[in-house]
Wavefront OBJ file of the C-alpha trace (Angstrom):
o trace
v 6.303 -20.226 -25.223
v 4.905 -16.682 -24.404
v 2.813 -16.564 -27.028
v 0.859 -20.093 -26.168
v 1.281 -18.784 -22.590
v -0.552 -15.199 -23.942
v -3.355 -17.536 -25.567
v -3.969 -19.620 -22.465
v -4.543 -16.410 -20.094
v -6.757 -14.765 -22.499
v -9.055 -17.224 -23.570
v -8.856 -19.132 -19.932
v -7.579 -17.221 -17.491
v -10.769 -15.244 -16.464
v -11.864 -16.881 -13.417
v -8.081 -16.001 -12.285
v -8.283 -12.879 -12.486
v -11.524 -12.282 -11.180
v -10.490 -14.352 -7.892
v -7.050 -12.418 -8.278
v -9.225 -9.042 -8.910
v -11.391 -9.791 -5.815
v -8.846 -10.510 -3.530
v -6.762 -7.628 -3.943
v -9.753 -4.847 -3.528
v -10.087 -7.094 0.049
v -6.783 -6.466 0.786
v -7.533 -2.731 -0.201
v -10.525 -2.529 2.011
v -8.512 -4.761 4.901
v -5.768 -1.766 5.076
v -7.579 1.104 4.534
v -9.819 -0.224 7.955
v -6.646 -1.347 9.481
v -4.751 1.897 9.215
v -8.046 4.034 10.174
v -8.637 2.246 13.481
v -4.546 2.043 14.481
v -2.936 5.147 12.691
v -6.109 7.617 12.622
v -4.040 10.536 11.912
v -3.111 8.799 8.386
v -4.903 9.645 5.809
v -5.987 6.597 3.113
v -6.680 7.547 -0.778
v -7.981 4.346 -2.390
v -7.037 4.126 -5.501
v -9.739 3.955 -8.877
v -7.751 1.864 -11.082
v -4.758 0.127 -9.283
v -3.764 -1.608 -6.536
v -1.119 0.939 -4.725
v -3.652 2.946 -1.826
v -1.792 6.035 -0.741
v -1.354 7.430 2.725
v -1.442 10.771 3.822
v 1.304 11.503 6.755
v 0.751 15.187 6.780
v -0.868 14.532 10.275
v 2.123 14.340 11.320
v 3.124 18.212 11.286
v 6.209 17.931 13.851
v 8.057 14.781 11.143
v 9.606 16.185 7.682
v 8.520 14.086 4.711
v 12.246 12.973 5.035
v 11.715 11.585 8.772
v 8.378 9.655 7.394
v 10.642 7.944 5.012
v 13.599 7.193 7.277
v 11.281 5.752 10.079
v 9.258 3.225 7.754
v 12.201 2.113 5.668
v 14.597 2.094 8.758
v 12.437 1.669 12.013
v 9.568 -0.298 10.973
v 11.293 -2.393 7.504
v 9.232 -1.648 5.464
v 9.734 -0.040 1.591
v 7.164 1.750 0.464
v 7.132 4.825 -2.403
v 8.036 8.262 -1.285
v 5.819 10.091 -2.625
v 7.991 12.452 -3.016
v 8.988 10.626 -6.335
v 6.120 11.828 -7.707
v 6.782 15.705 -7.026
v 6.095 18.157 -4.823
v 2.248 16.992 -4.144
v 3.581 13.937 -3.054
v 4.995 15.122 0.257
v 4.355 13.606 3.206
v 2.502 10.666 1.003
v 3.536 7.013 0.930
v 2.300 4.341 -1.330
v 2.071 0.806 -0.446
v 1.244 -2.055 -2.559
v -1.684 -4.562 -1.915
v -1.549 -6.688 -4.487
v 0.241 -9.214 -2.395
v -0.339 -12.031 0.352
v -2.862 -10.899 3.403
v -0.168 -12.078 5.782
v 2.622 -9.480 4.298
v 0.622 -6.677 3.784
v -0.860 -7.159 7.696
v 2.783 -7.572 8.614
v 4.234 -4.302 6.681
v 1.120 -2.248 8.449
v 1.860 -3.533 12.164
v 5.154 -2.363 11.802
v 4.162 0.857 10.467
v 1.613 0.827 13.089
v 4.213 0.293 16.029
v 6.767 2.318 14.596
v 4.385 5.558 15.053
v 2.425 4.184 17.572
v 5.226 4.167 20.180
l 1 2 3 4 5 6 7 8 9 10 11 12 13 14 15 16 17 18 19 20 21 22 23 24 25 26 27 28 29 30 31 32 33 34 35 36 37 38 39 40 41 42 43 44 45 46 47 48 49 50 51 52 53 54 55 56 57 58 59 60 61 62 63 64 65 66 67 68 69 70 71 72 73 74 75 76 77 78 79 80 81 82 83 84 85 86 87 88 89 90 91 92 93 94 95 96 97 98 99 100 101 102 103 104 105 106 107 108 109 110 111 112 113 114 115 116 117 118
């Protein structure tokens, strides 16, 4: 089964993932505008090859990287990366995934949005 499954994507599954490929970098350009015009003190990195756009907290000089975490996983609901998986140039960072439905990534940034927007 995976291997017919294999043959169908490659020889027809192009004009997926060119729709698929297309709708994601929207999503990508949909957050990085939503964040900059409700959370200006976040800082967006778009990403070159992937679909995960990191954001910059270090704005926020007066919250640890620790205090970033707690308030979007435990205020706002919402689990993204610490960057701080990623070592010690990843404080303050969080990554969030946009290869995923408009109406949940738009959901997971208001609550961001409110949670340090309060």
């Amino acid at each position: 089964m995976g291997i017919i499954a294999a043959t169908a994507a490659y020889e027809k599954g192009e004009e997926w993932f060119l729709q698929a490929k297309a709708y994601i970098w929207e999503n990508i350009k949909f957050a990085k505008d939503y964040i900059k015009a409700r959370l200006p003190k976040v800082q967006v990195i778009v990403p070159e090859g992937s679909y995960l756009l990191w954001l910059d907290f270090s704005a926020y000089t007066e919250l640890s990287s620790s205090q970033i975490n707690e308030l979007i996983l435990n205020k706002a609901k919402v689990w993204l990366d610490d960057g701080r998986l990623f070592g010690e140039e990843g404080e303050k960072f969080q990554r969030i995934n946009c290869a995923t439905a408009r109406a949940i990534l738009k959901e997971a940034l208001e609550r961001i949005c409110l949670t340090f927007n309060h």
